[in-house]
C-alpha positions as CSV (number, residue, x, y, z in Angstrom):
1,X,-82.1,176.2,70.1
2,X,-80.0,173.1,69.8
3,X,-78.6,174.3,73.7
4,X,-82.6,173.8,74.7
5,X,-83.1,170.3,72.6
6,X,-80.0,168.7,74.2
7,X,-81.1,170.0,77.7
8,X,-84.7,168.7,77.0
9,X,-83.2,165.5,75.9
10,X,-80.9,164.6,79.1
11,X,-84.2,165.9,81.1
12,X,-85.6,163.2,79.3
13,X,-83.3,160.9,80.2
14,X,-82.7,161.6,83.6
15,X,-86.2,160.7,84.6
16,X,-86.1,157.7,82.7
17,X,-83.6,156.7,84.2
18,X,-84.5,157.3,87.4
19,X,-88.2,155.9,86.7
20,X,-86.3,152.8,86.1
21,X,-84.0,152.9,88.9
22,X,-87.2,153.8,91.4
23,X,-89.1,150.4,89.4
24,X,-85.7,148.4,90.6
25,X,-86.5,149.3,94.2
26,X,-90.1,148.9,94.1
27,X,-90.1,145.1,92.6
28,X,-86.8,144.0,94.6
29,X,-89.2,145.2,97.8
30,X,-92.5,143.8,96.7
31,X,-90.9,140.8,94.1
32,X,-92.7,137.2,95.1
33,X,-92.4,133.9,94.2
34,X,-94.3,131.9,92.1
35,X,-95.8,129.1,94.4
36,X,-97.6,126.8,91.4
37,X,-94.3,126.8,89.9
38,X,-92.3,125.6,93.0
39,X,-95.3,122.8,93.8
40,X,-95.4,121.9,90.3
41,X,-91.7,121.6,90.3
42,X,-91.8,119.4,93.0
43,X,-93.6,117.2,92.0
44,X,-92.0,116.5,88.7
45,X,-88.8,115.9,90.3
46,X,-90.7,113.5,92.5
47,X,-90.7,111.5,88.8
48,X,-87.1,110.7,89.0
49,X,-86.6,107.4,91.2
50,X,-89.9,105.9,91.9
51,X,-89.8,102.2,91.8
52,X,-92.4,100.1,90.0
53,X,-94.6,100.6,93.2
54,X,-95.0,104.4,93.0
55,X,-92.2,104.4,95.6
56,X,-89.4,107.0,96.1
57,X,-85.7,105.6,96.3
58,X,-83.6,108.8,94.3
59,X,-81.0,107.7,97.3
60,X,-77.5,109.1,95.6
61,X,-75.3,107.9,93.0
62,X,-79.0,105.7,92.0
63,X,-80.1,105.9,88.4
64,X,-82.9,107.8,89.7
65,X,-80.5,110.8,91.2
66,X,-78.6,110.9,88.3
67,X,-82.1,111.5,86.3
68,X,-83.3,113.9,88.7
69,X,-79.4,115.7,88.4
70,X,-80.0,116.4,84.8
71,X,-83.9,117.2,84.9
72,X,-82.4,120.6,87.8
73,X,-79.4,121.3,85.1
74,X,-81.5,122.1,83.0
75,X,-84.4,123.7,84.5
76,X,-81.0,126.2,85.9
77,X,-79.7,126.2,82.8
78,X,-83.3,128.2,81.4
79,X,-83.2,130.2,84.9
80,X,-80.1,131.7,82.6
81,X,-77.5,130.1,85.2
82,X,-73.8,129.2,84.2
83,X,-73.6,126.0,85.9
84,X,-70.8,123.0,86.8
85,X,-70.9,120.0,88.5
86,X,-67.7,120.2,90.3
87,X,-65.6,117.4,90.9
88,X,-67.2,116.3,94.5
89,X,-70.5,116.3,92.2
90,X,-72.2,119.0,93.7
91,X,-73.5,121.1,91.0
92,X,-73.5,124.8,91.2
93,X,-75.6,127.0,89.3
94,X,-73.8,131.1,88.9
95,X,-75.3,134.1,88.3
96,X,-73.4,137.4,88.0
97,X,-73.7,140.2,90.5
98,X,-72.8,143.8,89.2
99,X,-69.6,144.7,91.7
100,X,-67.4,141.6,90.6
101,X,-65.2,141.9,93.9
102,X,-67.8,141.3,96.0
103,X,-68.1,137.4,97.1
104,X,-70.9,135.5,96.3
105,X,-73.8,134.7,98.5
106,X,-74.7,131.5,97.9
107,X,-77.9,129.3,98.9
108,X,-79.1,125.6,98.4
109,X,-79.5,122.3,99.6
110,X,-79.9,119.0,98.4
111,X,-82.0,116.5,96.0
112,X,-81.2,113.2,97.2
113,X,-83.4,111.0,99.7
114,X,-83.0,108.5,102.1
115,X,-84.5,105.1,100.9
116,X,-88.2,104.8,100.7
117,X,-87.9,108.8,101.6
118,X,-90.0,111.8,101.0
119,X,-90.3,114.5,97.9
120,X,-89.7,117.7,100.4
121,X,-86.6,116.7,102.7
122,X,-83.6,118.9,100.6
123,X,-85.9,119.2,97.8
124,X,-87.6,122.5,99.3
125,X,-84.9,124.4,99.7
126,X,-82.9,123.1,96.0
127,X,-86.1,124.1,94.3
128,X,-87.2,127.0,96.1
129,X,-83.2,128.4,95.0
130,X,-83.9,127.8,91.9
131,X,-86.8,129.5,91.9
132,X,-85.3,132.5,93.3
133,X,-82.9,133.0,90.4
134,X,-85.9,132.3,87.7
135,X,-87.8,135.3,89.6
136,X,-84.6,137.4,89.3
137,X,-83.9,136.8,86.0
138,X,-88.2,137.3,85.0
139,X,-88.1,140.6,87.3
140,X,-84.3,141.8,85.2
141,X,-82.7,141.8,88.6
142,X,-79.0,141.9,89.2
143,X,-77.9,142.0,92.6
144,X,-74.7,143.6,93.7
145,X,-72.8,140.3,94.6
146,X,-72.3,136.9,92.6
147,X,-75.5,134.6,93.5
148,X,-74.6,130.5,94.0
149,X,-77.4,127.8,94.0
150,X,-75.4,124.7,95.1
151,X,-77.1,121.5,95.0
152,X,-74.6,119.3,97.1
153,X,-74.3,115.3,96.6
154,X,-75.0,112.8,98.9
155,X,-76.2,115.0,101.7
156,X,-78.4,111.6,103.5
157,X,-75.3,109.9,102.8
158,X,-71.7,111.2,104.8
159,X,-73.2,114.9,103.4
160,X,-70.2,114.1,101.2
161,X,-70.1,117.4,98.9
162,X,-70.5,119.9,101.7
163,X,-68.0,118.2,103.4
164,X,-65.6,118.0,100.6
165,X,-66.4,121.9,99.8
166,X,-65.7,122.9,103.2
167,X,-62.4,120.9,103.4
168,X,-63.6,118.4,105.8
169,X,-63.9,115.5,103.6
170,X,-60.8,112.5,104.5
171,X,-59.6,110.5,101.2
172,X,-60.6,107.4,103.6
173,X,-64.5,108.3,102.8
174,X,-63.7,107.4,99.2
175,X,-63.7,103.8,99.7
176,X,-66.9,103.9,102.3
177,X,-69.9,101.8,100.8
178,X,-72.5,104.0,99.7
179,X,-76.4,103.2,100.1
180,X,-76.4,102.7,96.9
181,X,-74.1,100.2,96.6
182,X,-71.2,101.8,94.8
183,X,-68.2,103.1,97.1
184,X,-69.1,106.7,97.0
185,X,-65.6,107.3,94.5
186,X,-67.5,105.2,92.3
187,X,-70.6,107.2,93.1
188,X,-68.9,110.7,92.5
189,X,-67.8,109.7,88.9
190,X,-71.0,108.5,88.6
191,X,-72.6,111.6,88.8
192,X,-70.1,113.7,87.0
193,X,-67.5,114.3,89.5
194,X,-64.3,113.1,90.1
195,X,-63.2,111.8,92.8
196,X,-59.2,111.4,92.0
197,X,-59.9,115.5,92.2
198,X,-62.1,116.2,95.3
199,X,-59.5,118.1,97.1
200,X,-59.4,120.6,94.7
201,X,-63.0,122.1,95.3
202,X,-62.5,123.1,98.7
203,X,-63.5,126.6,99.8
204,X,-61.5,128.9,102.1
205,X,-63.0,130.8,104.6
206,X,-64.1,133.9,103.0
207,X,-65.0,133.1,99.6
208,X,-68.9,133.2,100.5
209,X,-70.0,135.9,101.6
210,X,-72.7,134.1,103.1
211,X,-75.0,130.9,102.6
212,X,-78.4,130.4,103.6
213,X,-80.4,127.0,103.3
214,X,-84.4,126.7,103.5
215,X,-85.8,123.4,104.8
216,X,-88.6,122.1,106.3
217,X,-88.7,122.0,110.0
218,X,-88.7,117.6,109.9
219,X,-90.5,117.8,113.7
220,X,-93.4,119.1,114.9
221,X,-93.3,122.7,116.7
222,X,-94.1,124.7,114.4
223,X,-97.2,123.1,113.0
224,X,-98.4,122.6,116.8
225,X,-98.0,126.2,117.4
226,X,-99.1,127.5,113.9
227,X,-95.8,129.2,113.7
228,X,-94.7,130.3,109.9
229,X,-91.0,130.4,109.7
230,X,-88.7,128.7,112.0
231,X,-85.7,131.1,112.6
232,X,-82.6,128.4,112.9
233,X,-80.5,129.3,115.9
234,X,-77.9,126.6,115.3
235,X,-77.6,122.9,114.1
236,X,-77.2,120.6,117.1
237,X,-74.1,118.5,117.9
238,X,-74.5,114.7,118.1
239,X,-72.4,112.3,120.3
240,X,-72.7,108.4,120.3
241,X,-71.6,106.2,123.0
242,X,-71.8,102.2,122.5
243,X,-72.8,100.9,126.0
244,X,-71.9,97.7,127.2
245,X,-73.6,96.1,130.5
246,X,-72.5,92.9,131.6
247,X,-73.9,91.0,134.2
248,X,-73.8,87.2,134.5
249,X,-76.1,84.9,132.2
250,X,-77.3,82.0,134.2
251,X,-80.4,79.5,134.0
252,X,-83.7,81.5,134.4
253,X,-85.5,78.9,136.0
254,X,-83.3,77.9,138.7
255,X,-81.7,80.7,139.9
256,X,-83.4,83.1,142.3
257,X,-84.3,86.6,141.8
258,X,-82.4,88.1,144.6
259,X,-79.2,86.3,143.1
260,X,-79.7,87.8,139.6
261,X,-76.3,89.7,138.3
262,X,-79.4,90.5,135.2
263,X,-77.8,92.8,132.5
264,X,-80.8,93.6,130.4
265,X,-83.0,94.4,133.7
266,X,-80.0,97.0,134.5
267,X,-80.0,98.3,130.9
268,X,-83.7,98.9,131.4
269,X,-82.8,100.9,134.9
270,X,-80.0,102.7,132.8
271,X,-82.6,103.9,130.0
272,X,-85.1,105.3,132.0
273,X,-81.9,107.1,134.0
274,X,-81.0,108.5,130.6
275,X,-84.5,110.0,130.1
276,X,-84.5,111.4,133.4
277,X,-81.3,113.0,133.1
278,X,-82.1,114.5,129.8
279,X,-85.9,116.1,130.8
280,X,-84.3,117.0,134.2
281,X,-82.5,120.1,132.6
282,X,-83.9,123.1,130.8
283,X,-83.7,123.5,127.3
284,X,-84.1,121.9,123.8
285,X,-81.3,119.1,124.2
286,X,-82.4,115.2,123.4
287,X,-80.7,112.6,124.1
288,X,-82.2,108.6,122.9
289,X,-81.6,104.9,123.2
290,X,-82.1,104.1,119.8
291,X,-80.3,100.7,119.8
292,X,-80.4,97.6,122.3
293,X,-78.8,93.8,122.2
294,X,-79.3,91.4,124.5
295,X,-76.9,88.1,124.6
296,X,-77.6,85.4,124.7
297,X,-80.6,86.2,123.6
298,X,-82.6,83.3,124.7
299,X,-86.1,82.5,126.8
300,X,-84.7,80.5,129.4
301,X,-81.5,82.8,130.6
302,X,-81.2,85.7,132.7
303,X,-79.4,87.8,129.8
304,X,-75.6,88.1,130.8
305,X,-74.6,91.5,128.3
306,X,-76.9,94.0,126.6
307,X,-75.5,96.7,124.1
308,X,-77.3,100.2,123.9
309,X,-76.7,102.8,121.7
310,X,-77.0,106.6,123.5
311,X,-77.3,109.7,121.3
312,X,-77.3,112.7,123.2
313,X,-77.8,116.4,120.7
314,X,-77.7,120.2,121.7
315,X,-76.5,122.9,120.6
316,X,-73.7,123.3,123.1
317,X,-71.1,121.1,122.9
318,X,-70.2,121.7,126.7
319,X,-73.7,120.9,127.6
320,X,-74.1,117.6,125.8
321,X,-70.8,116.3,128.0
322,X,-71.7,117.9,131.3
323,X,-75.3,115.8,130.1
324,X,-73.6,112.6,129.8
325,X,-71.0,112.9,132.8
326,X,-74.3,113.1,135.1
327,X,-75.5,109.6,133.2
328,X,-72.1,107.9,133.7
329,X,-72.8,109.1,137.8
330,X,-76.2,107.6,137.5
331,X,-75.3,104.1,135.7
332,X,-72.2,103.3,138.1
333,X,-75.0,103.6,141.2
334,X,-77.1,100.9,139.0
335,X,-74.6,98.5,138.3
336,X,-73.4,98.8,142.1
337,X,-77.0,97.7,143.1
338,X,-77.3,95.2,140.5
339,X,-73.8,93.6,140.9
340,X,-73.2,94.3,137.2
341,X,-70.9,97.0,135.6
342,X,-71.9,99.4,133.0
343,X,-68.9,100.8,130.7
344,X,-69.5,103.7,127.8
345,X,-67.4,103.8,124.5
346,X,-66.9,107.1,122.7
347,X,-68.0,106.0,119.1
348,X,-65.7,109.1,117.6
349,X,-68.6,110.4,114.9
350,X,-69.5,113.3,116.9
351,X,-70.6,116.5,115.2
352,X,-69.9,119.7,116.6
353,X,-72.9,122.0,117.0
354,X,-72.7,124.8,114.1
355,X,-74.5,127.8,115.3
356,X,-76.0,130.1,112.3
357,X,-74.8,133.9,112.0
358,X,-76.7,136.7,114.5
359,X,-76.7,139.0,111.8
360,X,-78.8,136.4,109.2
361,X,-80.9,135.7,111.9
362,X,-81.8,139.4,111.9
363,X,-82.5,139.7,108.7
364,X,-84.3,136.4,108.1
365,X,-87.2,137.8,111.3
366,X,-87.0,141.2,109.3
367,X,-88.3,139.5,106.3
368,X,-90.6,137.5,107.9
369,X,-92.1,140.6,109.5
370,X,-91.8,142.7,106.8
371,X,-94.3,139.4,104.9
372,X,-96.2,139.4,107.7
373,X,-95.5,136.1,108.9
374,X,-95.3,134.5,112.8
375,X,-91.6,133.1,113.6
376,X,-89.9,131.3,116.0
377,X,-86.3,130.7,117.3
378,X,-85.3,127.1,117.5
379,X,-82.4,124.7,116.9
380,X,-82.2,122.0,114.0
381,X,-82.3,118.4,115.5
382,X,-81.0,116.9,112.3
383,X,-78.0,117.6,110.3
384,X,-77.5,119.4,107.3
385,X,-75.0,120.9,105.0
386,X,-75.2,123.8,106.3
387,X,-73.3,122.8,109.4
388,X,-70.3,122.3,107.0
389,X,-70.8,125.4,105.1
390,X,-70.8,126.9,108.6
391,X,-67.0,126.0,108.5
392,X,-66.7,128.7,105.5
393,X,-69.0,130.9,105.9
394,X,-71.7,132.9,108.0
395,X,-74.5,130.7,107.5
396,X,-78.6,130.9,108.0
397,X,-81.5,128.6,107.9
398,X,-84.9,129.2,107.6
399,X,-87.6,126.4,108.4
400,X,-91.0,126.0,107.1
401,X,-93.6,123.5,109.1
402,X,-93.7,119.6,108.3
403,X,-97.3,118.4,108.4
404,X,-97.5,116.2,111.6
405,X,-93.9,116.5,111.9
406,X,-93.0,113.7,109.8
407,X,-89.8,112.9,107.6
408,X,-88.1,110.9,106.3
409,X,-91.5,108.7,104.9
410,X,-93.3,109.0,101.8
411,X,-95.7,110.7,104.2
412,X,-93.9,113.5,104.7
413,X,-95.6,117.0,103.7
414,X,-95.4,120.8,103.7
415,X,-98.3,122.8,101.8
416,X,-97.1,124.8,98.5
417,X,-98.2,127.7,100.8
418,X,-96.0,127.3,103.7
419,X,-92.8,126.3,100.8
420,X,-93.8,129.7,99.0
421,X,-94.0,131.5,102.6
422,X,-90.3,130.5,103.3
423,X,-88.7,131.1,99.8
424,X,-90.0,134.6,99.6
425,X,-88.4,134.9,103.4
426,X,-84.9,133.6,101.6
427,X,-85.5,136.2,98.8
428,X,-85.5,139.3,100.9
429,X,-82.8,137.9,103.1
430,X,-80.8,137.2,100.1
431,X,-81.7,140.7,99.1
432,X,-80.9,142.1,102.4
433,X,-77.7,140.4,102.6
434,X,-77.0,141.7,99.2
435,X,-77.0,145.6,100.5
436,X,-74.0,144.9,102.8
């Protein structure tokens, strides 16, 4: 009899247990955000910064970030994360993973604007992670690996913490005025770091297993197609060049037009070569002449030296400089017409192209078709700190549409829909991801 109770009893158990390993699978598959709760989210962190005019200036190191710093510890701290702000200031939020050798995927972004910025630029993907491990915890979810939400410091800045995480951060920086005034050492101890320190949070290579960011798109394309996610191929390198024309200023109302050595009428020549260099290839590259001088500046002289500044992006490096050799052939045929001469200075701030991990990519489209969503391959124009986790670690991005395309302005939008569309994609990547 007591043979047939016990054997009831581990029945008994069994199926329990199993009933509540099957439950696992089923809410891990068909788990979803809570969209009110990321929107709502949002816009109380919007709070932290505004000036007396309803503006937002949370730019980092300001009174405002610190606010809005301690407002996400601890809003993390009830998602039942173990979290430190390390000494670069980024603050990391930890949850534990069942199989402690395993590293730890990690996910984030930033909280800090630009001045006179927008409440969605960083703030998405920060808030959309948090939201992630809140849903975990609600749901009694552990995943196999460690989980990270990093919330890196002055990313609109020099994307100081990311840099200083990945090991690409030079003590020089330190001293670098910051937009908020303070050099950003004083602007690190401000928010809790410490700078004296910062080369003791760097990451090796293979201590993430992998880190994903969420953003909004901050252009266009997807909106004007009605595409849902944006599957990030890559983050696109940037090259400056300062480019000087000189010609020969003279009086503008005595000397003739056919004896004209006119800098700024060659500059003009040179900007419209640019363009038609740039929309003469295929592909997504850009290239701008965002910045222009001309000396001495006045009415009544033919202007003897312009400045530009060129920006050329893509997402090969190769490409970019094959881009630009092709302008330098183009300019010296200008300034051999014009009798001026047309010189190009590397300005040494370039940013190598960080192209995101195939495999993510896979996985992000497999959750997006698995929601039911449209997606769409495409490069990230701007910078992020991604590209520096991308040092460290297989990285992916997923974007979500920017209404009219706009960023960096207090007009800058994405619907709570679209934001809860994209964090439910980063939840079953992260819970793909997690399988491996």
């Amino acid at each position: 009899m007591q043979y047939l109770k016990t054997l009831a009893t581990l029945c008994f158990l069994t199926i329990l247990s199993f009933s509540v390993f099957s439950q696992t699978l089923i809410n891990a598959k068909e788990i979803k955000v809570n969209q009110e709760r990321i929107e709502n989210r949002i816009f109380e962190l919007a709070e932290f910064g505004k000036d007396a005019n309803g503006k937002g200036y949370r730019v980092a190191f300001t009174n405002g970030d610190i606010e809005g710093r301690a407002w996400f510890i601890e809003q993390m701290k009830k998602a039942g994360l173990e979290v430190t702000i390390d000494f670069a200031g980024n603050i990391i939020g930890k949850k534990k993973g069942k199989n402690t050798s395993l590293k730890p995927i990690a996910f984030g972004s930033h909280i800090d604007m630009v001045p006179d910025g927008g409440n969605y630029d960083g703030c998405v993907g920060s808030i959309s992670g948090l939201e992630i491990m809140e849903i975990l915890q609600e749901n009694n979810l552990v995943t196999n690996h460690p989980l990270e939400l990093i919330i890196f410091s002055d990313e609109e800045g020099i994307l100081t913490g990311s840099k200083a995480l990945a090991g690409d951060f030079s003590q020089e920086r330190l001293n670098n005025l910051s937009q908020s005034g303070l050099t950003v050492r004083d602007g690190i101890n401000a928010i809790g770091g410490n700078a004296d320190s910062i080369s003791n949070v760097i990451r090796k290579k293979g201590d993430f297993s992998a880190f994903l960011e969420l953003h909004i798109e901050q252009g266009g394309v997807l909106e004007e197609e009605a595409i849902q996610i944006g599957v990030v191929e890559g983050i696109v390198g940037i090259e400056h060049w300062e480019v000087t024309v000189e010609g020969f200023a003279n009086h503008a109302g005595t000397t003739p037009m056919n004896m004209r050595k006119d800098a700024l009428l060659s500059a003009a020549k040179l900007i419209v070569a640019i363009n038609e260099v740039i929309t003469s290839h295929k592909g997504r590259q850009v290239g701008t002449v965002g910045k222009i001088s001309a000396q001495p500046g006045a009415y009544n002289v033919v202007p003897g030296k312009v400045l530009l500044g060129l920006e050329i992006r893509d997402l090969s490096h190769d490409k970019i400089w094959e881009l630009f050799r092709e302008i330098e052939k183009r300019a010296a045929k200008i300034a051999a017409s014009s009798g001026t001469a047309i010189t190009f200075k590397d300005e040494l701030v370039a940013a190598m192209p960080a192209l995101t991990d195939k495999s993510i990519q896979d996985k992000i489209v497999q959750a997006a078709n698995a929601l039911g969503f449209t997606y769409k391959y495409m490069p990230s124009g701007a910078g992020h700190d991604s590209q520096n986790m991308a040092l460290i670690a297989p990285i992916g991005m997923i974007f979500v549409p920017s209404i009219e395309g706009i960023s960096h302005s207090p007009k800058e939008f994405t619907t709570a829909f679209d934001i809860a569309n994209g964090a439910n994609v980063l939840l079953q990547t992260i819970l793909a991801l997690d399988k491996e």
